[in-house]
N, C-alpha and C positions, 0 to 999 in steps of 0.2 A: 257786710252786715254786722249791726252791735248785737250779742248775745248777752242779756243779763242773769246769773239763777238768783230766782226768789225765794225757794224751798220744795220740797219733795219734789212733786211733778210739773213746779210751773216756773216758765222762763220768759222773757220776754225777748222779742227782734225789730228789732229796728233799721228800717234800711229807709233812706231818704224823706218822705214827708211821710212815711206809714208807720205806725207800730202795733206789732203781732201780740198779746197777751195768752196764755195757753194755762188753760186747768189753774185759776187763781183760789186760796182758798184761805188764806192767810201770809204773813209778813210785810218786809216792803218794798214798794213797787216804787222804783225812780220814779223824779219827776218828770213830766214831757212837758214838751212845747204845747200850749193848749192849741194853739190852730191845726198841730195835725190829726191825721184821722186814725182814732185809736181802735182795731177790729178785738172784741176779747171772746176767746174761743176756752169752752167748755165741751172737755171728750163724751162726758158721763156723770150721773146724780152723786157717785161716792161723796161721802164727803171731806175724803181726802183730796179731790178733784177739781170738785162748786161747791161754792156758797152763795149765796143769795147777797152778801155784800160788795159782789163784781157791780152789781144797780147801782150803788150810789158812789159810782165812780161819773155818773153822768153829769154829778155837780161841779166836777169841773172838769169834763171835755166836753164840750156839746155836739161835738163832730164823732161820736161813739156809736159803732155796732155790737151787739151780742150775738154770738153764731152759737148754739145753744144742739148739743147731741138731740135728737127726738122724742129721749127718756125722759127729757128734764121739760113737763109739761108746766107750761106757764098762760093758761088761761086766765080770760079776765075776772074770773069768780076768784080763781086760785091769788092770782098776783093783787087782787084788791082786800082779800082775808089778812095776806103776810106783809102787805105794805110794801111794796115795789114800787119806787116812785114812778109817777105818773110820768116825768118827761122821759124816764127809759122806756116806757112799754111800746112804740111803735117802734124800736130799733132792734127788738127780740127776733128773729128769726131761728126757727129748728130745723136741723139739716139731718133727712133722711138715711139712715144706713147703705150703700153703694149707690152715690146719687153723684153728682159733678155741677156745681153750681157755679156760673158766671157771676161775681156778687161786684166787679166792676168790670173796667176794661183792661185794669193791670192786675186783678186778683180774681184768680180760680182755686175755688176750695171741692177734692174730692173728698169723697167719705170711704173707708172700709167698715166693717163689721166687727168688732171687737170681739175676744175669746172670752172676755168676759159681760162689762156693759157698756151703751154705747158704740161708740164710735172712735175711728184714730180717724186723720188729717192728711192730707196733703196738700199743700198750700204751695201755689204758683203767683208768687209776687215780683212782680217787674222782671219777668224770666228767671229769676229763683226758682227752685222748689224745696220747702221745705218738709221734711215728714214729722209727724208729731204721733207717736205709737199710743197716749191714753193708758189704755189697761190691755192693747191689744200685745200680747204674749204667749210664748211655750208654758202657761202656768201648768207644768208638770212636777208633782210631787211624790218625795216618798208615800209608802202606803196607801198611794189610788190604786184602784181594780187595774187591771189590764185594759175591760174596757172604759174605764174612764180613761186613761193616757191614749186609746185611740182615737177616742174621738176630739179630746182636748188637741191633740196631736194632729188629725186632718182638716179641722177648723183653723188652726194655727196655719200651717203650711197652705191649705187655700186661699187666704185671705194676702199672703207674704208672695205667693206667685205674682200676684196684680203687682208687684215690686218688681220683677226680676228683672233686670239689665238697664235699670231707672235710671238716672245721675238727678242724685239728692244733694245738694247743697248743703244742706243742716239734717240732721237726722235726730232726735228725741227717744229716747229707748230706753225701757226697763233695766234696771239692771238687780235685782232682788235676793240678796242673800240667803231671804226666806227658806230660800226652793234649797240651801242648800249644795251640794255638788251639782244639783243643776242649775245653777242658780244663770249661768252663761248665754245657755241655749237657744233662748229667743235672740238677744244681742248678737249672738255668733251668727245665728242663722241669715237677720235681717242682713247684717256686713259681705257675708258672703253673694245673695243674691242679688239684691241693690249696688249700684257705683255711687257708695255713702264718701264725702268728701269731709264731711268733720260730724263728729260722733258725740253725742252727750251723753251721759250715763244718768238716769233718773230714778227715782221709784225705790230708794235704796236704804232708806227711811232712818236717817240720820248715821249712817255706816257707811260711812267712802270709802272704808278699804278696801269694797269689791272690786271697786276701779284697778288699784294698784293688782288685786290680786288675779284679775281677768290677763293684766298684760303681762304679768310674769308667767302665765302658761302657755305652749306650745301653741296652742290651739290659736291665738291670735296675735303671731308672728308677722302676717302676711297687712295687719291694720292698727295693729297697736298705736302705731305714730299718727295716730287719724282719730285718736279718743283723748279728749279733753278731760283733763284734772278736776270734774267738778266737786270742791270739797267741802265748802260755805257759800252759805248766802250772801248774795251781794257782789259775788265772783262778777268781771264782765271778760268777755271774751272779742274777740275783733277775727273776722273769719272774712 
């Protein structure tokens, strides 16, 4: 599988006549072969996320799905007010929170629940599986209630069990320095329950030092050599 990153949280994969688009919101996106069939997956409405200019990517692939979180409502009132071209609107589909959708015979896309909006991904392409986290994370920070870290903390952990003992292929994960000395914890957590086979670091909002700074702690000894360098756009990777 070719791995490309585009910017914050969206990467693109590529494996044989498919290609995977994840949370597009700007920068740039290689070019494809127009004959293959391009699936572009939005977790959630952020607008760090989607934008509404993933539609007119249908001008040139004709062969284009939209797998669009639930949040991100696109009726035909709404989509004819903001101008959404007309040859994308029958290719939109929103994908339920804990749903598992057959969308052909070589791709099965689950849903989780995000701890924040939306949805994450797990995409089964041509016996791949690839996971794509969204905004689903440990977002635990200083200075929340105790009950806020509780419950952000068993929404988190419920949703990461549906992982445990998985073999992921490609895995997509926050890595957020925001949070500070927690900044880890989601990343660690996923690695440990999942049999993650190559690890991308995301969400880290123009700061790649977390990467470096996640693998020189103890803490991920046991996967370090399983986390890719993502440090600029435009990076590709071959997995």
């Amino acid at each position: 599988m070719k791995v490309t990153y585009i910017y914050h949280s969206c990467f693109t994969v590529e494996e044989k006549d498919v290609v995977l688009i994840f949370d597009y919101f700007k920068g740039d996106l290689p070019k494809f072969d127009s004959e293959k069939k391009i699936y572009v997956f939005s977790s959630h409405k952020h607008a760090d996320h989607f934008s509404r200019i993933i539609f007119d990517l249908v001008k040139g692939y004709k062969n284009i799905s939209f797998l669009l979180s639930n949040d991100i409502k696109m009726n035909e009132k709404y989509m004819e007010r903001v101008q959404i071209p007309e040859e994308a609107r029958d290719k939109i589909q929103n994908l339920r929170k804990n749903e598992t959708y057959q969308i052909t015979e070589d791709l099965k896309v689950e849903t989780l629940t995000s701890t924040d909006q939306g949805v994450a991904f797990v995409v089964t392409l041509f016996g791949k599986t690839i996971y794509f986290a969204g905004d689903l994370n440990w977002w635990t920070w200083k200075g929340e209630t105790e009950e806020e870290y509780q419950d952000m903390t068993k929404r988190f952990l419920t949703e990461i069990e549906k992982l445990k003992g998985r073999h992921l292929d490609l895995a997509f994960l926050p890595l957020d320095g925001r949070q500070e000395e927690r900044f880890y914890l989601g990343f660690d957590h996923v690695m440990r329950e999942a049999e993650v086979i190559n690890a991308f670091p995301m969400h880290y909002w123009e700061k790649p030092d977390v990467i470096q700074r996640l693998k020189e702690m103890e803490v991920s000894k046991d996967y370090r050599d399983r986390i890719f360098d993502v440090m600029e756009p435009g990076q590709v990777f071959e997995c």
